[in-house]
C-alpha positions as CSV (number, residue, x, y, z in Angstrom):
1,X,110.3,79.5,122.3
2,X,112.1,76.7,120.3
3,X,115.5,76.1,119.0
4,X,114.1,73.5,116.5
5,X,114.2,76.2,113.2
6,X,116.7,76.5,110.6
7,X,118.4,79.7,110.5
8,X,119.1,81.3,106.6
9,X,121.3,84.3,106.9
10,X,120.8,86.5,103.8
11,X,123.6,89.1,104.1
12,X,126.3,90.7,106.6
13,X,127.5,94.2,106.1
14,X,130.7,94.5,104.3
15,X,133.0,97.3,105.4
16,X,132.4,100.2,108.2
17,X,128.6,99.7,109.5
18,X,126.2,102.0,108.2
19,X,122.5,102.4,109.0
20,X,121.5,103.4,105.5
21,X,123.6,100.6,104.3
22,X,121.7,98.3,106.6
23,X,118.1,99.9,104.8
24,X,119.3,98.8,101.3
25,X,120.1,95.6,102.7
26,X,116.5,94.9,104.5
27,X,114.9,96.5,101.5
28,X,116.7,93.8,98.7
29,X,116.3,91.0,100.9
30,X,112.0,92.0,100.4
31,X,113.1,91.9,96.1
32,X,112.0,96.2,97.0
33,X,113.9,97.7,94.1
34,X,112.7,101.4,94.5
35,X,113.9,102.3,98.3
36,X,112.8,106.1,98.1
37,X,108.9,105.1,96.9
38,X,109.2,102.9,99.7
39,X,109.7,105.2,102.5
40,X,108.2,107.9,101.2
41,X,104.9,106.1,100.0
42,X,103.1,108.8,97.7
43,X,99.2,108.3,97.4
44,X,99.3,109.5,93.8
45,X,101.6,106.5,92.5
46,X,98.7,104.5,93.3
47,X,96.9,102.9,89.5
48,X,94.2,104.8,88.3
49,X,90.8,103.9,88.8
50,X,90.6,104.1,85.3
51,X,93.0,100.8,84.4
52,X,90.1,98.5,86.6
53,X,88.6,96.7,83.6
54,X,84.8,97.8,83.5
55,X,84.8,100.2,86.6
56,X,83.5,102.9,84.2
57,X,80.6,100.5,82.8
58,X,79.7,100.2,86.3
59,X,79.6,103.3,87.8
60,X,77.2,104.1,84.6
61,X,74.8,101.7,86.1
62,X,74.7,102.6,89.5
63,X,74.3,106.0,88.7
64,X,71.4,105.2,86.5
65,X,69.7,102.9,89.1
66,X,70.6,105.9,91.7
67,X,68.2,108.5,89.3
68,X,65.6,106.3,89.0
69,X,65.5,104.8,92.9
70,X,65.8,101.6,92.2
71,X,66.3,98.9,95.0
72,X,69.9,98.4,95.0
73,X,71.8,95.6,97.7
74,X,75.1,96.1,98.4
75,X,76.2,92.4,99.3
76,X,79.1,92.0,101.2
77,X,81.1,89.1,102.4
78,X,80.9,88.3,106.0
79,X,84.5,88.7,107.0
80,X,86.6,92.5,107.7
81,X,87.2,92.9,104.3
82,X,83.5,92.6,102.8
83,X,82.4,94.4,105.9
84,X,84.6,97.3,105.8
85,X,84.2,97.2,101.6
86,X,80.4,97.3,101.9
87,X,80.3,99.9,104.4
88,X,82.6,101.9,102.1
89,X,80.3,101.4,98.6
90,X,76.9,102.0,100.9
91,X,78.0,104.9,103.1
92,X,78.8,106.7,99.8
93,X,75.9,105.9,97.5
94,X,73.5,106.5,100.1
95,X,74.9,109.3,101.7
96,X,77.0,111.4,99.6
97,X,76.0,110.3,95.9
98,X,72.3,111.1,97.0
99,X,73.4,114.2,98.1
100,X,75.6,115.3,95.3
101,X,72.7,114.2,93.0
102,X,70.2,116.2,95.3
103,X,68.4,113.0,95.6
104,X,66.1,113.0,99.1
105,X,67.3,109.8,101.1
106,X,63.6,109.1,101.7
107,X,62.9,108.1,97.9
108,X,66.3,105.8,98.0
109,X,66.0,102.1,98.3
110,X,69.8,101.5,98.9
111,X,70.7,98.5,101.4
112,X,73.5,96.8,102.5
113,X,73.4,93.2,103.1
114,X,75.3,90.7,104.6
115,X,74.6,87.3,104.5
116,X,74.2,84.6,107.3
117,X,77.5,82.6,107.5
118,X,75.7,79.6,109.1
119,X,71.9,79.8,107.3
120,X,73.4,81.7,103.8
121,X,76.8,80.4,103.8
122,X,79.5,82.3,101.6
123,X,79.2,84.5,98.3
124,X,75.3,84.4,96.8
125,X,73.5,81.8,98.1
126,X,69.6,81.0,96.9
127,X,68.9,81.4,100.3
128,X,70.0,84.8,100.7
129,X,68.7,86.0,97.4
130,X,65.3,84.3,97.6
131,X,65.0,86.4,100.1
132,X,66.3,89.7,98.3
133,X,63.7,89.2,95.7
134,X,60.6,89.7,97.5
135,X,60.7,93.0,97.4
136,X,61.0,94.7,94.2
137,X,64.8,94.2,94.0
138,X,66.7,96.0,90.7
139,X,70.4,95.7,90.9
140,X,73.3,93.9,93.4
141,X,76.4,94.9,93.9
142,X,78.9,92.5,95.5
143,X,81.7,93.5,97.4
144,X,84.3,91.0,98.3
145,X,82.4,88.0,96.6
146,X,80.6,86.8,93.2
147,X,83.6,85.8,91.1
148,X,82.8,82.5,91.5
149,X,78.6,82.8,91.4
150,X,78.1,82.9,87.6
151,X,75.4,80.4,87.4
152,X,73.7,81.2,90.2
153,X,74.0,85.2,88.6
154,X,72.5,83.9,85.1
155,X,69.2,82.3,86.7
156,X,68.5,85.1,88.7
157,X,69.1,87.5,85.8
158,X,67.4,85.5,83.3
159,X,64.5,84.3,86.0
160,X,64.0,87.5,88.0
161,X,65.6,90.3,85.8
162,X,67.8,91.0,88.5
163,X,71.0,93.2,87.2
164,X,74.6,92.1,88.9
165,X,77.5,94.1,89.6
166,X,80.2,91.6,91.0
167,X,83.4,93.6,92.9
168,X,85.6,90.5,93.8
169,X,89.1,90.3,94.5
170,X,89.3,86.2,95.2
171,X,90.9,84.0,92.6
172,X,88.5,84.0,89.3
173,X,87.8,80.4,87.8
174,X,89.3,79.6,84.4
175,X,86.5,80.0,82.5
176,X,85.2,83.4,83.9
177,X,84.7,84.9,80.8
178,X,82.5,82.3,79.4
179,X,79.2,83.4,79.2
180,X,79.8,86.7,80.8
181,X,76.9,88.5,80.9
182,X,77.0,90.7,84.0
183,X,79.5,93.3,84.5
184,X,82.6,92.1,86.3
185,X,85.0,94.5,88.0
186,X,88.0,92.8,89.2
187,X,91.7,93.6,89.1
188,X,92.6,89.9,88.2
189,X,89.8,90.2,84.6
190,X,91.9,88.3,82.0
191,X,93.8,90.4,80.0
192,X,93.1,93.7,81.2
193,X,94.7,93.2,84.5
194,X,95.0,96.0,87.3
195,X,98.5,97.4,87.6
196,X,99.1,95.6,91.0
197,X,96.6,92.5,91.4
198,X,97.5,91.6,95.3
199,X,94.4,93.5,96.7
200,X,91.5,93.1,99.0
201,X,88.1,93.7,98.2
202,X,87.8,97.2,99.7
203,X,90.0,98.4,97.7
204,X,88.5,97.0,94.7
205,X,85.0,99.1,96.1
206,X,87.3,102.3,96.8
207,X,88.3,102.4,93.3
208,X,84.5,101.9,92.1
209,X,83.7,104.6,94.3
210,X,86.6,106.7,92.6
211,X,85.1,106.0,89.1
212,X,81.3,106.8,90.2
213,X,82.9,110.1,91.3
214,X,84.4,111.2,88.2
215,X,81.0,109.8,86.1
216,X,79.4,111.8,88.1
217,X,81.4,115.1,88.0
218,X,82.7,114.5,91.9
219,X,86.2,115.4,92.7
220,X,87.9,111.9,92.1
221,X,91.8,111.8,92.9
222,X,93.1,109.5,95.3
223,X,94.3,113.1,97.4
224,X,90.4,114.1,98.3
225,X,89.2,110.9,99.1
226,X,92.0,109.7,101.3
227,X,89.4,109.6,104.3
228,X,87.9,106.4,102.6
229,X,91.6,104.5,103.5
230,X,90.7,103.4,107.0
231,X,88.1,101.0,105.4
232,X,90.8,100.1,102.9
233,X,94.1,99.4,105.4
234,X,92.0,97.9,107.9
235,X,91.0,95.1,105.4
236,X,94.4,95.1,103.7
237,X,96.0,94.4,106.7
238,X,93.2,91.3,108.2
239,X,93.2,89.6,104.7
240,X,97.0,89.2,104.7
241,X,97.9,91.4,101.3
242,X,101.6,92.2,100.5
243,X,102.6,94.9,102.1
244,X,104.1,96.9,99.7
245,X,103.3,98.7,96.6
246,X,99.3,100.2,96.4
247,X,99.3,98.1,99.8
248,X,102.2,99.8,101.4
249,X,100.6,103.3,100.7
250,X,96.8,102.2,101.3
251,X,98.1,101.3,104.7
252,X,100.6,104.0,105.3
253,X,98.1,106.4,104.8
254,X,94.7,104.8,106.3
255,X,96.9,104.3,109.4
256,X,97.4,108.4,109.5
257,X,92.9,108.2,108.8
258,X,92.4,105.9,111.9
259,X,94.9,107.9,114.2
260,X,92.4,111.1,113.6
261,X,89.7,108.9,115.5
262,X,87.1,110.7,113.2
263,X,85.2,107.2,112.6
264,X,83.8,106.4,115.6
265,X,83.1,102.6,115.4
266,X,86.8,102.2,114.6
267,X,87.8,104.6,118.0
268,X,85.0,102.6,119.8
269,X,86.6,99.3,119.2
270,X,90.0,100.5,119.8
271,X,89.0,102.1,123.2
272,X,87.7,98.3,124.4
273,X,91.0,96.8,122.7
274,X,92.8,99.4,125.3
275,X,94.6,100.4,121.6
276,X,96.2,104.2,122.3
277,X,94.8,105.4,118.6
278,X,98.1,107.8,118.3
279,X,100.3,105.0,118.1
280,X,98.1,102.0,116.4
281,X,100.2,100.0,114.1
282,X,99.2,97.0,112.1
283,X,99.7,95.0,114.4
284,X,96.8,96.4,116.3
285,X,94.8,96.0,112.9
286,X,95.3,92.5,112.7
287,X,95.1,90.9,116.3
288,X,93.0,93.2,118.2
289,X,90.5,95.3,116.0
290,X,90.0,92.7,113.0
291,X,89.0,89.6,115.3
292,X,86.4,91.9,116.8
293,X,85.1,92.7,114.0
294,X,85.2,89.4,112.7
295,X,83.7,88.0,115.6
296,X,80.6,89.5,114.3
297,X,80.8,87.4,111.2
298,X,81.5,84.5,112.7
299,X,79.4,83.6,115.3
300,X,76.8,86.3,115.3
301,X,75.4,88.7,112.8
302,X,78.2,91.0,110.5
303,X,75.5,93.8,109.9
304,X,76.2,94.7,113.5
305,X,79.9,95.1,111.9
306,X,78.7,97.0,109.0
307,X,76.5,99.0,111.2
308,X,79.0,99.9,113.9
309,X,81.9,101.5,111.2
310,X,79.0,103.3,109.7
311,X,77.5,104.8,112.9
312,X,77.7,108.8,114.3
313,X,75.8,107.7,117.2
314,X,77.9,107.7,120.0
315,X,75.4,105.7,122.2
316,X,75.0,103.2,119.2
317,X,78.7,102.9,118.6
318,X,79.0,102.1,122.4
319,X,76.4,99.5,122.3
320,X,77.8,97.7,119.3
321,X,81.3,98.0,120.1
322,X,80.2,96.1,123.4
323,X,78.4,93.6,121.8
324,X,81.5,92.9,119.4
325,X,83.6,92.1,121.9
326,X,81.7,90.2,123.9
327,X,81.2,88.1,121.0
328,X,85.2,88.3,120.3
329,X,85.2,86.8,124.4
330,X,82.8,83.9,123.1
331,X,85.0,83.2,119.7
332,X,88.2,83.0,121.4
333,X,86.7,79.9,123.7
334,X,85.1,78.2,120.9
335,X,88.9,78.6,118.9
336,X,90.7,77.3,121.5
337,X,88.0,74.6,122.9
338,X,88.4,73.2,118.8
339,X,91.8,73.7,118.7
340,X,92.6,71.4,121.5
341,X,89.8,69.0,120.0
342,X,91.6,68.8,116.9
343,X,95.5,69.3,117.9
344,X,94.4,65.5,119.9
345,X,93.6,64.1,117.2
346,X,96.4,65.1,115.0
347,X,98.9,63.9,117.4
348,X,96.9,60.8,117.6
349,X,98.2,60.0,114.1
350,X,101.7,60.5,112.3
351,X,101.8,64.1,111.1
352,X,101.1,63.9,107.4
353,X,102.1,66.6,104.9
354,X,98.8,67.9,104.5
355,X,97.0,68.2,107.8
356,X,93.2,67.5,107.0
357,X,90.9,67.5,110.4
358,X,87.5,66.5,110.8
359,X,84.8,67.3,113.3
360,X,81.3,67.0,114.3
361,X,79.4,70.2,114.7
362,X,82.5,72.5,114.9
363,X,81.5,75.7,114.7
364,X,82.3,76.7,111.3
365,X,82.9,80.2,112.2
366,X,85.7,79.5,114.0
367,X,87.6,76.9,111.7
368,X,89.4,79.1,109.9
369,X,91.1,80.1,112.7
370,X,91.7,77.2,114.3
371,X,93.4,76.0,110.9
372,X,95.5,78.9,111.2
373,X,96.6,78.5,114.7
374,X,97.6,74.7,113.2
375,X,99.8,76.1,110.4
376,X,101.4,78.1,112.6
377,X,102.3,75.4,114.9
378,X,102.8,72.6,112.6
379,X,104.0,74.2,109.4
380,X,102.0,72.3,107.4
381,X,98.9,73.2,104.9
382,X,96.0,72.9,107.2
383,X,92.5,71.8,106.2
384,X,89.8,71.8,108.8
385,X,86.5,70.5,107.9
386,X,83.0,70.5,110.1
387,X,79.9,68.1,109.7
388,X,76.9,70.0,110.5
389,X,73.9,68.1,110.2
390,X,73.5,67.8,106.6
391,X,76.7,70.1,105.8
392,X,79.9,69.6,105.4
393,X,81.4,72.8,105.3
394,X,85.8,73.4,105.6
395,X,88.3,76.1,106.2
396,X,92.1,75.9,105.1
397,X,95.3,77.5,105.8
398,X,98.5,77.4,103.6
399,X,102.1,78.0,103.9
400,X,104.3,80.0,101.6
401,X,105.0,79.0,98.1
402,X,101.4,76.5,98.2
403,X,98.2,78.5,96.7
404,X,95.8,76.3,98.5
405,X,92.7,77.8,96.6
406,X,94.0,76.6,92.9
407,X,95.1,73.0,95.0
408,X,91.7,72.8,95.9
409,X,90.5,73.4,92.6
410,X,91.7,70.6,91.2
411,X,89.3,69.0,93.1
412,X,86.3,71.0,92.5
413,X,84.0,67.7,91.0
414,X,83.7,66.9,95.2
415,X,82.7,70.3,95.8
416,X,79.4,72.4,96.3
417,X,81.4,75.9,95.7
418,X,84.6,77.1,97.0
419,X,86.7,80.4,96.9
420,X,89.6,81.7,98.5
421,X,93.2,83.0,97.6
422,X,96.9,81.7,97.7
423,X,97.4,81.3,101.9
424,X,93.0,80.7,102.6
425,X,90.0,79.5,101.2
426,X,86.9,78.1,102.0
427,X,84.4,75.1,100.7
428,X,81.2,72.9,101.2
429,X,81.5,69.6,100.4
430,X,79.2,67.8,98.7
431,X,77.1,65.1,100.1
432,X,78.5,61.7,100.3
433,X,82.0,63.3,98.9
434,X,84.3,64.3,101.4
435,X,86.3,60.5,101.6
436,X,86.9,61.2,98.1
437,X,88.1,64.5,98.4
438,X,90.2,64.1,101.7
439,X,92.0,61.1,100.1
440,X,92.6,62.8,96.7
441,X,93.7,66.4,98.1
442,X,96.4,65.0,100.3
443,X,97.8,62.5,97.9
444,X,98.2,65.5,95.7
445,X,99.9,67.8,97.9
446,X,102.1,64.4,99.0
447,X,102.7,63.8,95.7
448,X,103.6,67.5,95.0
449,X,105.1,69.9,97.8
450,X,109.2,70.1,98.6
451,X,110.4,68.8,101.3
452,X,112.1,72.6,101.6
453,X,108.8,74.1,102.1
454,X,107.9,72.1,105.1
455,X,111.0,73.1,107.0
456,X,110.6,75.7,109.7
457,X,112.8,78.2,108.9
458,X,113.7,82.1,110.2
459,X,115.2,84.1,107.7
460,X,117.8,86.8,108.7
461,X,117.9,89.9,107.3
462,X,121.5,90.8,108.6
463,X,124.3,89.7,111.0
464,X,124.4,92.8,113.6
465,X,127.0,94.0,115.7
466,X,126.0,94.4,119.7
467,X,127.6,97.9,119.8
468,X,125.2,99.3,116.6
469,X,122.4,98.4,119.0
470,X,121.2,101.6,119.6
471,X,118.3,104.2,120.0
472,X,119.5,105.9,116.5
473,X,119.1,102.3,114.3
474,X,115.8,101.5,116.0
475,X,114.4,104.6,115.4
476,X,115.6,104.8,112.0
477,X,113.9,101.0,111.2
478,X,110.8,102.3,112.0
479,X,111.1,104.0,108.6
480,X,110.2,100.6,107.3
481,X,106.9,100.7,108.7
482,X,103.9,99.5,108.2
483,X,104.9,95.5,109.1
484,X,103.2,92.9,108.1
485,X,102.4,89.9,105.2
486,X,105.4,90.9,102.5
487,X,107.6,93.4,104.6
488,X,108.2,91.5,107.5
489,X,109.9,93.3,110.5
490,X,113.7,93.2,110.4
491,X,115.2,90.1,111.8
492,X,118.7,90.3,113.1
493,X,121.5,87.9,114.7
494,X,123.8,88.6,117.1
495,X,126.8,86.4,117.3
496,X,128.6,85.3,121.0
497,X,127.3,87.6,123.3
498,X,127.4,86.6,126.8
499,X,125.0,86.4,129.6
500,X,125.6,89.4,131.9
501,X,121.9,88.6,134.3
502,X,119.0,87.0,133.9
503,X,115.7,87.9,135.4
504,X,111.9,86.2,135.5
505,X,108.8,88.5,134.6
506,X,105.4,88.0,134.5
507,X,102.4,86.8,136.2
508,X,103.0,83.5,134.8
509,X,106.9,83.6,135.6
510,X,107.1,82.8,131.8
511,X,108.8,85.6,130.5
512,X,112.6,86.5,131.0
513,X,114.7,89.5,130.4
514,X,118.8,89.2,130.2
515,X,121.3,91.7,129.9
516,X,124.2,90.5,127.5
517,X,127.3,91.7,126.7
518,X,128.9,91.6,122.8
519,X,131.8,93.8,121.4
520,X,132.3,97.4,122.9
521,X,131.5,98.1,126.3
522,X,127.6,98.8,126.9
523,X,125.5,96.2,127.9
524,X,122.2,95.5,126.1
525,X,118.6,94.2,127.1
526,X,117.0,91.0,125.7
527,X,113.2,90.6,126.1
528,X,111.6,86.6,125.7
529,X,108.1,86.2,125.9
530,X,106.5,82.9,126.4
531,X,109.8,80.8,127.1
532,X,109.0,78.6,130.3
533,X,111.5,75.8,129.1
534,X,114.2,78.7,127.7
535,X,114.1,80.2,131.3
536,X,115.9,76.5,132.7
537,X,117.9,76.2,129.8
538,X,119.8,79.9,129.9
539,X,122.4,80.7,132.5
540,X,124.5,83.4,133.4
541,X,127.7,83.6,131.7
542,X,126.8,81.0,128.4
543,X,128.0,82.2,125.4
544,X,124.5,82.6,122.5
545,X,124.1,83.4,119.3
546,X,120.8,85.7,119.1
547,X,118.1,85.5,116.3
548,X,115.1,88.7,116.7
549,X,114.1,92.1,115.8
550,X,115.5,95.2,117.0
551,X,112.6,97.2,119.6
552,X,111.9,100.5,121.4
553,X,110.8,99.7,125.7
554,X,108.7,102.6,126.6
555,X,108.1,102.0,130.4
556,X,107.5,104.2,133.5
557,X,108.6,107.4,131.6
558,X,111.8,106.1,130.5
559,X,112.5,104.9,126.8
560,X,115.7,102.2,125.7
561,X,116.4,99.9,123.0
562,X,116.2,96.3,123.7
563,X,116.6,93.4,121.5
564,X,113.8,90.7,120.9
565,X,114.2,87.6,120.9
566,X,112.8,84.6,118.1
567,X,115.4,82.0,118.2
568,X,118.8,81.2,120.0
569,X,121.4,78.7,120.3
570,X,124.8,78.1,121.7
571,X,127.3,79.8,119.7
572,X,129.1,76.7,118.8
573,X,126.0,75.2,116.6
574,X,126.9,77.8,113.2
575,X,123.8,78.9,111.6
C-alpha cells in the first residue's frame, strides 16, 4: 500500500443520493453512453458474422478442403487466446462439421498445431512449417497469428502449393494489402472494418465458425452457438480486451457457459485453482485459470493446453490439469527468480522513461510477465529482452495512452519479426542489432511520451457518503459486472472518517482490518491487504480520507458490506 498516487476525482453526487444516480455516474465516467445495453448485455446486438471481411470466402474453402479430406493444420498461437481459438476452430471442423457433412472422422486429416515457443518461436516460423510439409499438407488455418507472415506465406504458397487462411486479431502492418494473395480474415482489414475491432483471436475463429455454419446450412445465430463463449471470454478476459461492447456480452455470457462446468478441462483447472465454478468472475479468468494455461505455453508444450479444453476424458483431463499446474508452480519461480534479477539492475541505474532490461538466458517464456510485473510497479513502458545463445528474443509491456507495438514499429529495420497490440508485443532481434535498437527505441519514447502519462494516478469514480455504505449499493454495483481492462471496478472516496479499531490479520501479520466511523451512526469495516508499513502508520482515532471499491465479506455463514481499500491519506492533504 502506498500513499505516493495522485488522486483525480471525476464527480460527486449533486442533490439527495441515489444509487441509480450513482450507475449513470460510473457508467459516463467509462464514455458508456447506452446504460440499459450495458446491463442488460443482449447476445444478438453482437456484429454479424457477415460484416468480417472475407469470412464467407473462407468458410468456402474449408468446406471444400473438408469434402475432399485434405490435410488441414489449424495453427494456433501459443498463448490462451490461440489455444482456446484453435481448440474452438478444430473441435468444430473435426467434430461436428464432419458429422453434419456425414463425413467418417477416420478419412479426415484435420490437426491442430501449436508451435514450440522456444524451437518455433511466434506466428509461422520455417521451422514449424518445414515440418508441416512432410506430409502431404493442403491448407493452414491460423488462429491468433499470420497477420504479420506474408512473405513467409507467399514462398510456401508459391514453393509448396500450400493454401493459407490467416484468422489474426494483432495489429496488421501498413502494407498488408500489398501483394495479398491468401485470404485474410481480420476485423482490423482496411476498409472493411468489423463493427467493433478490440477483439481477441477466438473471437475472430468463433465468427469463422458462425459463417462455415451458415455455408453449410448449420443453424448459425449467435443464440445456438452460445456454448462456443467459454473459449471466447476466457481469451477475452487473459488478453486484456475492453470490456464492454461485443466484449462485455462475449464475457457476460461465456461466464454463465463456464458456471455449467460442462467443459471439463475448464472445471478440471478450476477445481486445482480451488475456484467455486458458481461464483467465477473474471477475476478468476485472469489470475488463476489463464496463467495455468499459459504455463503450458510458456515453459512446456501448449498442445497439452489445446488437448486439455478439448478432452471428455475425465482421467485425461485429470492428468493434464495436473500437469498444468505443476508447470504454473515452475513458471511462478522462474517469474519471480527474473524479476528480482532484473528489478536489481534497474535500481542499479536512474529510472529512465522507458525501462529496457537485458538478460542472459532468461527464460523467454516468462518475460512477458516479468515486464508486466515491472509496469505495474514502476509505471513505466517496460521492455525485457533475453540472449539465448544465438537469439535475442524480447517481451514488452505498456501503459495507457502508449501503443507499444506501432512504437516498436518504427523500429522494425533492427528486427527479425515482431507482433503484438497497444499494451504487449513481442520481437526477435536481429543479430548484432539490439544496441541500435535499445538506444533508438528509448530516445523515442524520451523524446515522445508526457510527463502526465508517467504519473501514478487512481481515478475516482465518485465522492461517497459513509452512511450509503450499504448491502443494497453493493449489491446493486454488481450490476456492473463483468470487471476488468475498460470497465474497471468502481472506485470510491470517503472523506474524514475516523478510526473506531484497528486489528492485524493474517499469517504474515500484513493485513489490517479497521472499523471507521463517517456521518450517521453505524460503523463500517475497512479491509487492507498487503500494508506492513500502513499497519505502523494508522492509529486509532486519526481522521483519513479513504480511496477503494465498495465489497461483499462472505465469512463463516454471515454476509456484510465492507469497504476496500487502494489508497489513503490524512484528511488534511485535499485530493
Amino acid at each position: 500500500m502506498t500513499i505516493n498516487k495522485k488522486w483525480f476525482v471525476k464527480n460527486k453526487i449533486e442533490g439527495e443520493f441515489e444509487i441509480e444516480k450513482l450507475l449513470k455516474i460510473i457508467l459516463q465516467n467509462r464514455n458508456i453512453e447506452n446504460i440499459k445495453d450495458f446491463l442488460h448485455p443482449d447476445i444478438s446486438k453482437i456484429p454479424s458474422f457477415k460484416k468480417l471481411h472475407d469470412s464467407k470466402t473462407a468458410a468456402r474453402k474449408i468446406v471444400k478442403a473438408v469434402k475432399e479430406k485434405k490435410k488441414i493444420i489449424v495453427y494456433g498461437d501459443y498463448d490462451v487466446d490461440g489455444i482456446a481459438g484453435s481448440c474452438l476452430l478444430w473441435s468444430f471442423l473435426y467434430f461436428e462439421l464432419s458429422e453434419f457433412l456425414k463425413i467418417d472422422k477416420k478419412e479426415l486429416n484435420i490437426l491442430p498445431y501449436i508451435p514450440d515457443r522456444v524451437d518455433e518461436g511466434y506466428g509461422l516460423s520455417t521451422q514449424s512449417l518445414d515440418k508441416l510439409v512432410e506430409d502431404d499438407l493442403n491448407l493452414v488455418i491460423t488462429v491468433d497469428c499470420g497477420v504479420r507472415d506474408g512473405e513467409l506465406i507467399k514462398k510456401y504458397r508459391e514453393g509448396h502449393d500450400i493454401d493459407f487462411i490467416v484468422t489474426d486479431h494483432h495489429l496488421p502492418p501498413d502494407d498488408i494489402l500489398e501483394n495479398l494473395e491468401h485470404t485474410l480474415v481480420h476485423q482490423m482489414y482496411p476498409g472493411k472494418e468489423y463493427p467493433f475491432m478490440s477483439v481477441c483471436g477466438a473471437f475472430v475463429a468463433f465468427l469463422l465458425v458462425l459463417a462455415i455454419k451458415e455455408y453449410v446450412g448449420m443453424n448459425s445465430s449467435f443464440e445456438e452457438n452460445k456454448k462456443y463463449l467459454d473459449l471466447v471470454a476466457l481469451p477475452t478476459v487473459t488478453d486484456i480486451m475492453p470490456l464492454h461492447g461485443v466484449n462485455r456480452i462475449i464475457v457476460k455470457h461465456g461466464l454463465e457457459i463456464i458456471q455449467k462446468g460442462e467443459r471439463l478441462g475448464l472445471s478440471k483447472l478450476a477445481q486445482k485453482a480451488k475456484i467455486d465454478l458458481e461464483n467465477i468472475s473474471t477475476y478468476h479468468l485472469g489470475y488463476l485459470i489463464g496463467p495455468r494455461l499459459n504455463a503450458s505455453g510458456r515453459i512446456g508444450s501448449a498442445m497439452d493446453g489445446l488437448k486439455l479444453l478439448a478432452t471428455k476424458n475425465p482421467s485425461q483431463a485429470d492428468e493434464l490439469a495436473n500437469k498444468l499446474d505443476g508447470l504454473n508452480f515452475e513458471r511462478q519461480r522462474l517469474t519471480s527468480e527474473i524479476l528480482n534479477e532484473a528489478r536489481e539492475k534497474i535500481l542499479s541505474e536512474k529510472l529512465k522513461t522507458l525501462i529496457f532490461v537485458t538478460g542472459k538466458n532468461w527464460n523467454e517464456g516468462v518475460i512477458g510477465l516479468v515486464a508486466g510485473k515491472l509496469q505495474e510497479e514502476f509505471h513505466r513502458p517496460v521492455i525485457i529482452v533475453t540472449e539465448n545463445e544465438n537469439e535475442v528474443k524480447g517481451s514488452a509491456r505498456s501503459i495507457n495512452g502508449l501503443n507499444i507495438t506501432e512504437v516498436i514499429e518504427n523500429f522494425s529495420e533492427f528486427l527479425i519479426k515482431f507482433g503484438g497490440h497497444a499494451q504487449a508485443a513481442g520481437f526477435s532481434v536481429k543479430k548484432g542489432k539490439l544496441k541500435k535498437f535499445r538506444e533508438n527505441i528509448i530516445n523515442y519514447i524520451q523524446e515522445n511520451i508526457s510527463e502526465e502519462l508517467l504519473e501514478k494516478t487512481i481515478e475516482i469514480d465518485c465522492v461517497l457518503n459513509t452512511k450509503y455504505l450499504d448491502m443494497e449499493l453493493a449489491e446493486k454495483l454488481l450490476e456492473l459486472e463483468p470487471f476488468g481492462y475498460g470497465n474497471r471496478r468502481p472506485v470510491f472516496l470517503l472523506e474524514e472518517v475516523v478510526v473506531v479499531s484497528k486489528r492485524i490479520l493474517g499469517k504474515g501479520q500484513n493485513h489490517m482490518k479497521l472499523e471507521i466511523k463517517g456521518e450517521g451512526s453505524e460503523i463500517k469495516e475497512v479491509i487492507m491487504f498487503d500494508c506492513l508499513e500502513d499497519i505502523e502508520k494508522i492509529e486509532i482515532d486519526n481522521v483519513l480520507d479513504l480511496v477503494g471499491h465498495v465489497g461483499i465479506n462472505e465469512w463463516n455463514g454471515l454476509t456484510k458490506v465492507q469497504f476496500e481499500l487502494k489508497d489513503w491519506r490524512p484528511c488534511n492533504d485535499s485530493p
